[in-house]
C-alpha positions in Angstrom: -42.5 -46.3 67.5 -40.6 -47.7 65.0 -40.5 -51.5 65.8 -43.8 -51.1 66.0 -44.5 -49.3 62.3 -42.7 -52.5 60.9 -44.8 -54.9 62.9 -47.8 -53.8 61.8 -46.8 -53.6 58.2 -45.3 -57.0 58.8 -48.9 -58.5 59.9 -50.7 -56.2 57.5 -48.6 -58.4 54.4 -49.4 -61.7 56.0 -52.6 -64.1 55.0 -55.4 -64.2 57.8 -56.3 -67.4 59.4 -59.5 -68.1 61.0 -59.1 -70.0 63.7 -62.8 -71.6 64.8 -63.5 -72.5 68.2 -66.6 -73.9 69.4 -67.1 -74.4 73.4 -69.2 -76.2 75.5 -68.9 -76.6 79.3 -64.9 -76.2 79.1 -64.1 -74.0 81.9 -61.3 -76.2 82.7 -59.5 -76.2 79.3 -60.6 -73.0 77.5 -58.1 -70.7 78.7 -55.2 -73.2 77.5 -56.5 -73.5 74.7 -57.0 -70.1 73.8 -53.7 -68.8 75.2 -52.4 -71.6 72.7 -53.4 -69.5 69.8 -52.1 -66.8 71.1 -48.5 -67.6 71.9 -48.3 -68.5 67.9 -45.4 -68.0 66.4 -47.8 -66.5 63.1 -49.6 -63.5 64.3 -52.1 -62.7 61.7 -54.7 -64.7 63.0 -58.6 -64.4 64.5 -60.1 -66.7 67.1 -63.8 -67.1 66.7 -64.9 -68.8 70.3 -68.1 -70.4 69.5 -69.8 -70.5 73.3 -72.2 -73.0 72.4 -75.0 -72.3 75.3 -72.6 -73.8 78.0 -73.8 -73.4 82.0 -70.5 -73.2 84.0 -67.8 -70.0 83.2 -66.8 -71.3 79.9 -68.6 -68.0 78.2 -66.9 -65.2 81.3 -63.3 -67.4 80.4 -63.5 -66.7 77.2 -64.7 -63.1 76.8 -62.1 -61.9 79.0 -59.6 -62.3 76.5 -61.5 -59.8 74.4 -60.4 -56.9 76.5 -56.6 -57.4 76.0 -56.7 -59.2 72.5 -58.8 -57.7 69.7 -58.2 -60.8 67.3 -60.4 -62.5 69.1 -64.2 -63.1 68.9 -66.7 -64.4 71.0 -70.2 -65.6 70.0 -72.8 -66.7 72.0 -76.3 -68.8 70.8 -78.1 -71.4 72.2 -76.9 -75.0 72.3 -76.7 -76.7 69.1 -73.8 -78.4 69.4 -70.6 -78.9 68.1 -71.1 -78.9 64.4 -73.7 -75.8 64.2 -70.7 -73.7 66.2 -68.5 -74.9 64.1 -71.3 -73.5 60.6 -71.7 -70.3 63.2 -67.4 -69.9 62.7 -67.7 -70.5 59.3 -70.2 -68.0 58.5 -68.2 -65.1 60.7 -65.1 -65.9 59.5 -62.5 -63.6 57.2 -59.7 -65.6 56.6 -58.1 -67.2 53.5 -57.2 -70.0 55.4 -59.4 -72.0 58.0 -58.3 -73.8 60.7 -60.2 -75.5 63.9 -59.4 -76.0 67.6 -61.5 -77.5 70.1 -61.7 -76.1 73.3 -60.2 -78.8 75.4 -56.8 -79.0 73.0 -53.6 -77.4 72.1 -52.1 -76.0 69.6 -48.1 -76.1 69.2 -46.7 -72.7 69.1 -45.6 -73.3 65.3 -48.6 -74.9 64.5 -49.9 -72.1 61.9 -46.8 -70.9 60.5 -45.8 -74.2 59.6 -49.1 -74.9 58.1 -49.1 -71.8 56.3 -46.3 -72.0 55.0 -46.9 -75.6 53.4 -50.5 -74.4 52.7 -49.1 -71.4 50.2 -45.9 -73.2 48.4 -47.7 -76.8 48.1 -50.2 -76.2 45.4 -52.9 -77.8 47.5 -56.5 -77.2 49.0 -55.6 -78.0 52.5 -52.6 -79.1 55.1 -52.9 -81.1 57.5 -49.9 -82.4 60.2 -49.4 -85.1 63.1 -51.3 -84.8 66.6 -50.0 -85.8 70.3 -52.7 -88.3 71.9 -51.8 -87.0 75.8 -54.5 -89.8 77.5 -52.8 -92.7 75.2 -49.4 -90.6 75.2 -48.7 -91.4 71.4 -47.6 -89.2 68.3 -50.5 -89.7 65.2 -50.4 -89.1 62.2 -48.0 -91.2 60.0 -47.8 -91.5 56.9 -48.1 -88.7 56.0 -49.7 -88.9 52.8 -50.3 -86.5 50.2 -52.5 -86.1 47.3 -55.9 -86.6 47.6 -58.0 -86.9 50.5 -60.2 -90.1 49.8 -57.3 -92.3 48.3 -54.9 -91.1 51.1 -57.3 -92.8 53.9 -58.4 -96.0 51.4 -54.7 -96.4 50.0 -52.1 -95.3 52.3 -54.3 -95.9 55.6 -53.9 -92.1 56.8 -56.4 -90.6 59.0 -56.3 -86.7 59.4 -57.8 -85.1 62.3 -59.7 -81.9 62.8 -57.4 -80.2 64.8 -54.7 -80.9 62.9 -56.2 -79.5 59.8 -55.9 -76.1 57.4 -58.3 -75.7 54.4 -58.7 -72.8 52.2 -61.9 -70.7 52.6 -62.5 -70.4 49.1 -62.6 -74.2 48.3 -65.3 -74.3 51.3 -67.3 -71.8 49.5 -66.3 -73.5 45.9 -67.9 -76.4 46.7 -70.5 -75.6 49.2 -68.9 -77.8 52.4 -69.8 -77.0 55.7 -71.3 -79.0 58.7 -73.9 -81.2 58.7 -76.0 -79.3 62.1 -77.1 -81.7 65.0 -74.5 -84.4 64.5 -72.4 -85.5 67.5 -70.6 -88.1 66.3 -68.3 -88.3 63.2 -69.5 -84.9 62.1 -65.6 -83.4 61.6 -65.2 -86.8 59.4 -67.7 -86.0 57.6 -67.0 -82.8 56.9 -63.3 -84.3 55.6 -64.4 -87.2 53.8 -66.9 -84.4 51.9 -63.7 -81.8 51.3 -61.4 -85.6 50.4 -63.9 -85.6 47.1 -62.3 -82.8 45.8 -59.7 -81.7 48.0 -55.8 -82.1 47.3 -53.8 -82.4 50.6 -50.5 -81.8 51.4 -48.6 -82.8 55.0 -46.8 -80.8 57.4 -44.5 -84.1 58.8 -44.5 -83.5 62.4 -46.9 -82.8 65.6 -48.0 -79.8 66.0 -51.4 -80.3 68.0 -52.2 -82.3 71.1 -55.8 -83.7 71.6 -56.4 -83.8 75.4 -59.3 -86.5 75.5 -61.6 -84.7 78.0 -63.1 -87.6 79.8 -66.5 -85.6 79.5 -66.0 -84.1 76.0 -68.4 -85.0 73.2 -66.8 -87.4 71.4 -66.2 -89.8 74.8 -69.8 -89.5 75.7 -70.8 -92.3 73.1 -74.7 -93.3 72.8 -76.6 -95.5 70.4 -78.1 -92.5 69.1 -74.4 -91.0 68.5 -73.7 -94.2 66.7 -76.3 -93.7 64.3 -75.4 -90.3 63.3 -72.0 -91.3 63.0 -73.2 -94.1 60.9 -75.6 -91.5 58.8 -72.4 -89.3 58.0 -70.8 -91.9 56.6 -73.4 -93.1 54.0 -73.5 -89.3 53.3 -69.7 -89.2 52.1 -70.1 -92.3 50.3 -73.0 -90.6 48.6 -71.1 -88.2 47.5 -68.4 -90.4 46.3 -70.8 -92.2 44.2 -71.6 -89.2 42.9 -69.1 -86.6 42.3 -65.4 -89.0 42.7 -63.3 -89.2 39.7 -60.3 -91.5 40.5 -59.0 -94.1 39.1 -59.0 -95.2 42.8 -62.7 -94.9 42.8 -63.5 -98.7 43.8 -60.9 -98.9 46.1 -61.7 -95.9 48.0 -65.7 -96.6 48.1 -64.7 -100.2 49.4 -62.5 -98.7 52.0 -65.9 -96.5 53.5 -67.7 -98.9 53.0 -65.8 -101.5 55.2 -65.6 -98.8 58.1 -69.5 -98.2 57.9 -70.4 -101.3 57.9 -68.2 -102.1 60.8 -70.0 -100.0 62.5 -73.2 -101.1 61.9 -72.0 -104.6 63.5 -70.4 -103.2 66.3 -74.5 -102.0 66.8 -75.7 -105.0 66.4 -73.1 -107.1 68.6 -74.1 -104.1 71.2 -77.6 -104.4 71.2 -77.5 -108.4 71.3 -75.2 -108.5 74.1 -77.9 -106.0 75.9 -80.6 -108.2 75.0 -78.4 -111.2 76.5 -77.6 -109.7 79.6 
């Protein structure tokens, strides 16, 4: 009918986002977060679902949605975990605009117009907004700085999560960023600090995501080997700092990674002594 006709030719004008998804084991979150995406107030969207070998009903969950909703996608391979699903979206996805959601968290229902909206009148290479911790029930993500990437986490102290995050596809494929496969720990920082070396970011100034802190979820399942991959990913972006960052910010921003790595090799070390003590 007629509403209809304009609806379509509404959506058919708007910019496609891809919205990437990777899953693992998340039968008890999935269908939140995927009925998340779709109560969005900004319809011209796809959901890739990345079911990343899981075991319980995470994959049935998720391929459900297929039959009433054709924006979305599922894709099954073998575990690799959570950075290779996240390449696997990459690689399948059409949109001008990128965006990621775990499987175990929320998006706000304005999340992506807002974002696109800032994303298309800021004169930027990605967006990013503010995120609701539920398990330590706090808003993050003041200051909300803007301009680059690097000098807004060495200079203004701002940290800028995955989730809460919107890049253009064509600066990924510009610059040849994606995700390091096999890493378990610090890959999505990574995968910003690498963007931060070119990237321009402007900020959407409210939440707009909430992380949910699965007790079970990669990132709270923390192992020595984790460590040193988390580690490895940050001598990786200072690497390319080294390499390819023109700032006049440059010392200060190297220093600033540098601190955080090295913290991090002490924490190690304090961890493995107290082992040894005990």
């Amino acid at each position: 009918d007629f509403i209809e006709t304009i609806r379509f030719w509404i959506i058919k004008k708007m910019t496609l986002v891809s919205v990437i998804m990777p899953a693992y084991n998340s039968q008890a979150y999935i269908e939140a977060s995927i009925n998340s995406v779709i109560k969005q107030t900004y319809s011209c969207w796809e959901l890739i679902i990345i079911n990343d070998g899981s075991t319980d009903n995470t994959s049935e969950i998720a391929n459900k949605f297929i039959q009433t909703d054709k924006r979305i996608k599922v894709i099954s391979q073998e575990n690799q975990g959570e950075t290779a699903a996240r390449n696997t979206g990459l690689a399948n996805a059409s949109g001008k605009y990128i965006a990621f959601l775990d499987s175990d968290d929320l998006y706000m229902d304005t999340f992506l117009e807002k974002m696109v909206s800032r994303i298309q009148t800021g004169n930027c290479d990605a967006v990013y907004c503010g995120f609701k911790n539920i398990r330590e029930n706090m808003n993050m993500g003041e200051p909300y700085a803007e301009g680059n990437i690097l000098e807004c986490y060495s200079i203004q102290k701002q940290h800028i999560w995955i989730v809460a995050f919107m890049i253009k596809k064509s600066f990924l494929e510009q610059y040849r960023i994606t995700f390091t496969p096999s890493v378990t720990l610090g890959g999505d920082q990574e995968f910003i600090g690498l963007c931060g070396v070119f990237a321009q970011v402007k900020a959407v100034p409210e939440v707009l995501t909430i992380y949910q802190n699965n007790p079970v979820s990669m990132s709270n399942t923390i192992s020595f080997k984790k460590r040193k991959e988390d580690i490895l990913a940050r001598d990786r972006v200072l690497a390319r700092i080294h390499q390819q960052f023109n700032s006049p910010y440059k010392n200060e921003v190297i220093t600033y990674f540098k601190k955080i790595r090295d913290g991090m090799v002490l924490f190690c070390k304090n961890a493995v002594w107290d082992a040894i003590k005990s």
